[in-house]
Each structure stands twice: as C-alpha cells, then as structure tokens.
C-alpha positions as CSV (number, residue, x, y, z in Angstrom):
1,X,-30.5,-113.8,-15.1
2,X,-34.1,-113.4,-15.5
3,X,-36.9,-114.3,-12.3
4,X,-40.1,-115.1,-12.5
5,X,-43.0,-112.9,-10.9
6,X,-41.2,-110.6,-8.6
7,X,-40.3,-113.3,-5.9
8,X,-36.8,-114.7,-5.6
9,X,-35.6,-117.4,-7.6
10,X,-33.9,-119.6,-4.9
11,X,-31.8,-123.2,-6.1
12,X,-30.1,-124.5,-3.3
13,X,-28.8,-127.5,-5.4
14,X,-28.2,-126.4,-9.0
15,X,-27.3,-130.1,-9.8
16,X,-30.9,-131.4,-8.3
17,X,-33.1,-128.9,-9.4
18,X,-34.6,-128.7,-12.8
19,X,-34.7,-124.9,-12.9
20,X,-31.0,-125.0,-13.4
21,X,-30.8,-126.2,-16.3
22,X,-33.5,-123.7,-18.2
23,X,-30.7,-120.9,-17.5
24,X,-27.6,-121.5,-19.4
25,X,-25.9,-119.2,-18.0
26,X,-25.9,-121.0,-14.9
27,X,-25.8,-124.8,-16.0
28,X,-22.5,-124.0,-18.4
29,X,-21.0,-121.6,-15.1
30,X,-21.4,-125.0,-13.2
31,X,-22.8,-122.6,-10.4
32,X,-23.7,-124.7,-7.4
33,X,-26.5,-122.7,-5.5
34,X,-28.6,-119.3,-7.0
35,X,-30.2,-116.8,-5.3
36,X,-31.7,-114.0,-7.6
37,X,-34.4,-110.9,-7.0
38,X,-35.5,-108.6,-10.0
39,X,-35.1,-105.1,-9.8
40,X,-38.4,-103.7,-11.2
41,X,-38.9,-100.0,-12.1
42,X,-41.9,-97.8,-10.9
43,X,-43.4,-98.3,-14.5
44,X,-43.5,-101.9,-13.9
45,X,-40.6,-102.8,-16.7
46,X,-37.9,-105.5,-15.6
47,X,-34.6,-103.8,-15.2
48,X,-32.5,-106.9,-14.1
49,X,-31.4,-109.3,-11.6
50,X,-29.7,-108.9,-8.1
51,X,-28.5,-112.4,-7.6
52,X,-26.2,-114.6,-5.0
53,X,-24.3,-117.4,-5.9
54,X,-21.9,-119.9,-4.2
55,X,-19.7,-122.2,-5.8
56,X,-20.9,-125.3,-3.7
57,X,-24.8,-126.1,-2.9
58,X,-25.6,-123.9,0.1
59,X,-29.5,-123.5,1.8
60,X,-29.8,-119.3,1.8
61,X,-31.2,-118.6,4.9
62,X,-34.4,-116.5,5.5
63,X,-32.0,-113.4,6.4
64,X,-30.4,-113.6,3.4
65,X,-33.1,-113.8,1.0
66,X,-34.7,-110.3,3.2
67,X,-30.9,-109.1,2.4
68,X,-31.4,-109.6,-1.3
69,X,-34.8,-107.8,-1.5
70,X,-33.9,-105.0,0.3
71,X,-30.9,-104.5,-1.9
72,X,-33.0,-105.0,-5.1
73,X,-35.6,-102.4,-3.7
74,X,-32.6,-100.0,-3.4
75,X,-31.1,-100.5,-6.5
76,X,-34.4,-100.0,-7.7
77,X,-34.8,-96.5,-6.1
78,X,-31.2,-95.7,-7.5
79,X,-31.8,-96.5,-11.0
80,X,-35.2,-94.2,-10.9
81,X,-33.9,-91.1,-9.4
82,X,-30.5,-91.2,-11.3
83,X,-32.7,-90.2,-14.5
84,X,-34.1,-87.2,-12.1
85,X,-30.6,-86.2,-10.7
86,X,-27.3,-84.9,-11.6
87,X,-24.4,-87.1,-11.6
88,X,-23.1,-85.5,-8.5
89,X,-26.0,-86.0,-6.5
90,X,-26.2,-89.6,-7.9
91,X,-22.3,-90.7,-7.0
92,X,-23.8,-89.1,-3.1
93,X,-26.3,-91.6,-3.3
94,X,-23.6,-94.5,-3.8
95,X,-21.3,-93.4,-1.6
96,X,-24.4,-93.5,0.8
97,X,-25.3,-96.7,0.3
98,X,-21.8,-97.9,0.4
99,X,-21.3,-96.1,3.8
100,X,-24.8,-98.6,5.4
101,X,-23.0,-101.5,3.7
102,X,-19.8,-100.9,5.8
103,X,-21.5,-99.7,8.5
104,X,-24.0,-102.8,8.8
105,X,-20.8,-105.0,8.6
106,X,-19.5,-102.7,11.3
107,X,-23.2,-103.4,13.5
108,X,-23.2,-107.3,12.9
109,X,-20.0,-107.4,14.7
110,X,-20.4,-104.9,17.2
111,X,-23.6,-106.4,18.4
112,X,-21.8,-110.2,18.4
113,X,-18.9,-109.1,20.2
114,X,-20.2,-106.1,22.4
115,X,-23.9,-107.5,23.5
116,X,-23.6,-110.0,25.6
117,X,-20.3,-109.0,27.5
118,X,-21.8,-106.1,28.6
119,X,-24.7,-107.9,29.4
120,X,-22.3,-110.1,32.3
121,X,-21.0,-106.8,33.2
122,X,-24.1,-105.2,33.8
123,X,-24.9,-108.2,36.3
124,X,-21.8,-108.4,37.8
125,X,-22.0,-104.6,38.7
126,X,-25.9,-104.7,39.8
127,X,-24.1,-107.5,42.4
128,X,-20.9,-105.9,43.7
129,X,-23.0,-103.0,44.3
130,X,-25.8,-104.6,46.0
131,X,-25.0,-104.3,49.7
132,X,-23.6,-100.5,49.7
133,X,-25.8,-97.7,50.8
134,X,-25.5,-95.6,48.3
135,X,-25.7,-96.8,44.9
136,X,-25.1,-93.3,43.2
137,X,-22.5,-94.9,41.2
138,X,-24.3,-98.3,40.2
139,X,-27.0,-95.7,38.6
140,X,-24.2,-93.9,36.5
141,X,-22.0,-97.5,35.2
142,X,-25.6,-98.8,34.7
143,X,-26.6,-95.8,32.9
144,X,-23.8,-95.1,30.3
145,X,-23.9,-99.6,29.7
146,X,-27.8,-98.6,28.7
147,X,-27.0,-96.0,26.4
148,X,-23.9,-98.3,24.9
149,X,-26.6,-100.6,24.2
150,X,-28.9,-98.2,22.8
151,X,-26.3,-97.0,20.6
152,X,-26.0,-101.1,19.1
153,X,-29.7,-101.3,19.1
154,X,-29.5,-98.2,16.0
155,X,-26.4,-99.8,14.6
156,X,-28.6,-102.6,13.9
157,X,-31.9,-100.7,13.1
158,X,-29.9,-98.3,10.7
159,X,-28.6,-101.4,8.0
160,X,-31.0,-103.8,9.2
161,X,-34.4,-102.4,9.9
162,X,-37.1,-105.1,9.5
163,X,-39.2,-105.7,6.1
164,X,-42.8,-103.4,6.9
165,X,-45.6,-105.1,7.7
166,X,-48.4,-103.4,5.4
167,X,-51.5,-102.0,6.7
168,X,-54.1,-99.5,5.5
169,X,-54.4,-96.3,7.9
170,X,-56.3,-93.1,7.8
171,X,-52.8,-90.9,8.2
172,X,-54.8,-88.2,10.0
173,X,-55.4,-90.6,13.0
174,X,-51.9,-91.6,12.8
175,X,-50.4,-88.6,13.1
176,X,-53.1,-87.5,15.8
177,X,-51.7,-90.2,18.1
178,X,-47.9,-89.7,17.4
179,X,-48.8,-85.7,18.4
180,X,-51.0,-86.6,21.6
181,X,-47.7,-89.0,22.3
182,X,-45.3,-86.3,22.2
183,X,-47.0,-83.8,23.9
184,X,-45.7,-84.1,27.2
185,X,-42.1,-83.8,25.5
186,X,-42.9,-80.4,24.2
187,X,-44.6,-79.3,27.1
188,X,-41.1,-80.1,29.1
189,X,-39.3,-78.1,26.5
190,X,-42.3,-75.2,26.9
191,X,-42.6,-75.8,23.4
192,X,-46.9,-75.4,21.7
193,X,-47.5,-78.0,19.0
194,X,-50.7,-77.8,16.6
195,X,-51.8,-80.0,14.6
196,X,-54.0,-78.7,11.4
197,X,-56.0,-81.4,8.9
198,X,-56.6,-80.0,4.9
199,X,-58.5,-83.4,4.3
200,X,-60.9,-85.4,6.3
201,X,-59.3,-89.0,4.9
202,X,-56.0,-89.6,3.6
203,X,-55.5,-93.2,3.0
204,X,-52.4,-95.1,3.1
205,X,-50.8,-98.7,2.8
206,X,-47.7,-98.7,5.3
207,X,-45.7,-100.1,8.7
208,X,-47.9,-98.0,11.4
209,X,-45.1,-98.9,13.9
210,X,-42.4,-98.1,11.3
211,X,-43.6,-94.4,10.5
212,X,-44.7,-93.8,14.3
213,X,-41.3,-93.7,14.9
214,X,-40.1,-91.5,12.1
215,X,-42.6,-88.6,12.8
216,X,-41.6,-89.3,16.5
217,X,-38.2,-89.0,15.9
218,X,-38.9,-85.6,13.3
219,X,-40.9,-84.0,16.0
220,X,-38.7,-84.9,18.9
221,X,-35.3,-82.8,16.7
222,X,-38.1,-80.1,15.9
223,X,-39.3,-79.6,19.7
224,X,-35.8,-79.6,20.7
225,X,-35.1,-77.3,17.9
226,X,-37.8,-75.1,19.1
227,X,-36.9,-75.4,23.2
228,X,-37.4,-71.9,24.5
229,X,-40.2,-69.8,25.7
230,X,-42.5,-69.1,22.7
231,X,-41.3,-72.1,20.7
232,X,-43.6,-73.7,18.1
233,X,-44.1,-76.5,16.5
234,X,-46.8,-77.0,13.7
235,X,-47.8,-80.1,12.0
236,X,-49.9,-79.9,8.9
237,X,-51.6,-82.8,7.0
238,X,-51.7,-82.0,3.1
239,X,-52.8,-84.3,-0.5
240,X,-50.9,-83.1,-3.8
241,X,-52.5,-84.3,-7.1
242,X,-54.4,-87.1,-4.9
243,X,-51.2,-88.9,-5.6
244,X,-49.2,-88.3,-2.6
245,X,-49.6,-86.9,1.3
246,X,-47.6,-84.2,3.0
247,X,-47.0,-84.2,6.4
248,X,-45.2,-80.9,7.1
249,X,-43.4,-80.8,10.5
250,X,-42.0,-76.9,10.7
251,X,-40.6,-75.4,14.2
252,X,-39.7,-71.6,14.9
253,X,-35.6,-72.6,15.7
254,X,-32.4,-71.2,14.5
255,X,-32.6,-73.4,11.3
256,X,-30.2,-75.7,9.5
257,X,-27.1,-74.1,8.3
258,X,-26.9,-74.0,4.8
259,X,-23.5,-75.6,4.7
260,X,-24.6,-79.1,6.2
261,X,-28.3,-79.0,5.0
262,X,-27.0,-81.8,2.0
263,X,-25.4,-84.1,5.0
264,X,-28.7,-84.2,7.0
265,X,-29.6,-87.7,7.3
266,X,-26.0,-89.1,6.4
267,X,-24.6,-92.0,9.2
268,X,-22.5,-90.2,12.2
269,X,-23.2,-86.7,11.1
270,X,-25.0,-84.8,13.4
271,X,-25.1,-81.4,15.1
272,X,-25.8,-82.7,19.0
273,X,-23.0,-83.3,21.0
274,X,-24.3,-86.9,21.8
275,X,-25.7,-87.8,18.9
276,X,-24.4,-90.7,16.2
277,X,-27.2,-89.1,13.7
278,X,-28.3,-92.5,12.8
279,X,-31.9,-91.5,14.1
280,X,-32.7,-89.6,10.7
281,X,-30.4,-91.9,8.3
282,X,-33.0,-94.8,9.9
283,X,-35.9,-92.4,9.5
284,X,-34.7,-92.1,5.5
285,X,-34.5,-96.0,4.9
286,X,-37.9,-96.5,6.5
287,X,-39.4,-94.1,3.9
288,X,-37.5,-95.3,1.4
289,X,-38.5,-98.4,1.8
290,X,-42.4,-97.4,1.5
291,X,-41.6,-95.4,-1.8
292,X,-41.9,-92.7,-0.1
293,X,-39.2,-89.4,0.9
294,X,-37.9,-87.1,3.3
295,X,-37.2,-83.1,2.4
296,X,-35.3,-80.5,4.6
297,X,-35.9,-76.9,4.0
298,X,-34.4,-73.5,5.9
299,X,-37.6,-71.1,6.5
300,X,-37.0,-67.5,7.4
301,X,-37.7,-68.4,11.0
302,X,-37.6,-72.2,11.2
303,X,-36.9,-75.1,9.2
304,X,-39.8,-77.0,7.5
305,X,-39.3,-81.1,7.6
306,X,-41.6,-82.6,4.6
307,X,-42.8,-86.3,4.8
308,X,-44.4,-87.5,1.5
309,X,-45.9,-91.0,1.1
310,X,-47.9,-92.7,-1.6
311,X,-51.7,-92.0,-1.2
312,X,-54.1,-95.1,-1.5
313,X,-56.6,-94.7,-4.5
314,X,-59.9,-94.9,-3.4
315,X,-61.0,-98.6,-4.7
316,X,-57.8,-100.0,-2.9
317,X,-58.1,-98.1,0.0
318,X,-61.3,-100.1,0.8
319,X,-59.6,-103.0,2.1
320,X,-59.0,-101.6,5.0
C-alpha cells in the first residue's frame, strides 16, 4: 500500500479518517487502524510498503512507529545488498535479522522482569551489609548484580538502539577524541596507539555519540588484542573516490581465525570467556543504520578492522 513522502502513513481510525477510503485495499479489507513506512532504495525508487494493521482502531504509539522505520531501513539495506551477494550470504543476513527479532523479544522481557527486582535486591544487600566490618562480600554480590545489569542494558541497546540524532562533524576531530579517550586503556595494556590523517577535512552527517562508541568499542578488542609488550595499535583516517571515509583500526595480535572470521559480529558469539558478543553486533546496527559498514580482515601480523561511512559533499557539508 503506497505512502506518501517518506514519512509513515498513520490512521488510527480507518472509519473516521478520510485517507482510508483513497486505498481500496484497506476500505474493502475493513482494516480498523494502518500503520505503513516505504522501503526506498539507494537510487531513490519506491520499493514498497512495511505496514501494521489491527483489526480494531488502535493509537500506535511513538515506539512503534520508531519500530516500523527501523525495520523499513533494514529491509531496505537487504533488498540492496541481495543484488551484490550470493544467496548464501543473503539467507545469513535473514537468519541475522531474525536472530535480533527474537533476541529483542528476549531483551523486552528480560529487562521487565529482571530490572527492577534486582534493583530491591541490590538495596536490601547494601542494608544487611551495612553494619559489618568488612564488606568484602557486599563489593562482590554488588559487583556481579552491576554486570547482570550491564548485560540487560546491551540486550536492549543490541534490538533497540535509539534513532541517530544527525550532526555534521569533521571525522578527524572525532576520531582524535575517541583515541586521546582510550589512551590510558592502551597504556594499562602497554599497548602504543598512533593515529595518522591522509586528509585535513573529512566531512560527515552522523550520531557523534553513536559512532564514539563504536570506534571505542573497535579499539578497546584491538588493544586487548594487542596486550603485550610491543603491542600496536594504528589508526588511519582515509577518503575513497570522495564518496566514502575509511577509518582503518589494525593491531599487531594473533589475528581472527579464519574459521569464525564470517560469525564476527553475530549475537552471543564471541571469543572472550565473559563476553555475550553483543558489543560488535550493536556496533554493526549503528553503522548500518548511517549507511554505512563494518569489514574484518586477517593481516600477516594482525587483523585490520575497516569503518566506512558516507562522506558529506562539499555544498552540504556547509551546514555545519
């Protein structure tokens, strides 16, 4: 069912609103409430519809129309690399994406049911424990209820993460403060990180906070990587056919294996003992959702993590 612009179509009331009745599909369906997003491709050309109905008149809620873009902004990424990919890597893709839908189903109720009992918990221990001397075990019950929320907290973040709130930045300046940030982490590993510019401007239209924490999160597995005396980290700032910016992120480790390198980034893989690997499937859906992508790639010494983005063209990038 067609949209128009590239904004939701949203009929609460099918049998009060006009609109209704201009889409026969939904008048003769006697549908009670609509909600519908287009897909558009890159090129601009309407692809379709991701819609919502309910039988009855329902008000979607502001959650729910987010839900609907994001899913229509996903679909849309689909449909353009299925052209550019075999059908094997394609059916990865859906089983991907049908892996965050159960798994935010799986975060909605964890968070209900989990968050604020342990929140009681936490005070009732902080209180029982409040007179003894030593409180070595408080710390430890305290600690592990922390990281049980943390782990909630990136449940949400992976199927949920927040619409970006747009921006125009120079991408040298913020990547300069995302490598002065994590420069105390690599000097705790006695790892050295450099940081090397091959442009004095490289303009771009995204979530600062959002891709802050994806390099952080890149650079923090890449010092780790590297953690050993002589270990190095080197982070480059590149533009390709002043259509798009690399920011390489390459360390001296052991590497990935080649037999997981395709299952990097995929929900409760990971290689760490403690980790859920949710920090680089959320790192994936934030560039995603600025058109942008993340590459992995085994050097003879190292490994070699690529960030690409859209660049800004120069008359837009004035904005800013």
């Amino acid at each position: 069912m067609p949209c128009d612009g590239r904004e939701p179509l949203i009929i609460n009331d099918t049998k009060k609103d006009d609109r209704a009745s201009v889409f026969d599909a939904i008048y003769e369906a006697r549908i009670g409430s609509y909600l519908g997003m287009p897909v558009y491709l890159s090129n601009g050309k309407l692809f379709g519809t991701v819609c919502a109905i309910d039988p009855e008149p329902y008000a979607f809620t502001e959650q729910e129309i987010e839900t609907i873009k994001r899913l229509s902004s996903v679909v849309s990424v689909i449909i353009e690399n299925a052209g550019k990919s075999s059908y094997d890597e394609f059916d990865d893709k859906l089983m991907r994406l049908e892996k965050l839908s159960l798994l935010g189903q799986l975060s909605a109720g964890l968070a209900h049911e989990l968050r604020n009992p342990m929140q009681s918990v936490r005070g009732f221990v902080q209180f029982l424990f409040e007179d003894q001397k030593h409180n070595h075990f408080r710390d430890i019950v305290l600690s592990e209820m922390d990281r049980m929320n943390q782990l909630i907290n990136d449940f949400l973040m992976a199927t949920q993460p927040t619409a970006p709130k747009r921006n125009y930045y120079n991408v040298n300046d913020l990547v300069s403060e995302t490598v002065d940030f994590m420069k105390n982490e690599a000097t705790l590993h006695n790892v050295d990180v450099t940081l090397t510019f091959e442009v004095e401007k490289a303009t771009v239209h995204v979530d600062k906070s959002q891709i802050k924490q994806v390099l952080i999160n890149l650079m923090k597995n890449a010092i780790e990587a590297a953690g050993a005396e002589g270990g190095k980290v080197k982070v480059a700032i590149n533009v390709q056919k002043q259509q798009e910016v690399f920011i390489e992120i390459v360390d001296n480790g052991p590497g990935i294996p080649v037999s997981i390198i395709g299952r990097i980034g995929e929900p409760f893989f990971s290689t760490k003992d403690e980790g859920t690997g949710l920090g680089l499937s959320i790192s994936q859906r934030i560039i995603q959702e600025h058109n942008g992508a993340i590459r992995f790639e085994n050097l003879f010494d190292g490994t070699k993590v690529l960030v690409i983005l859209p660049l800004v063209g120069e008359e837009e990038g004035f904005k800013y």
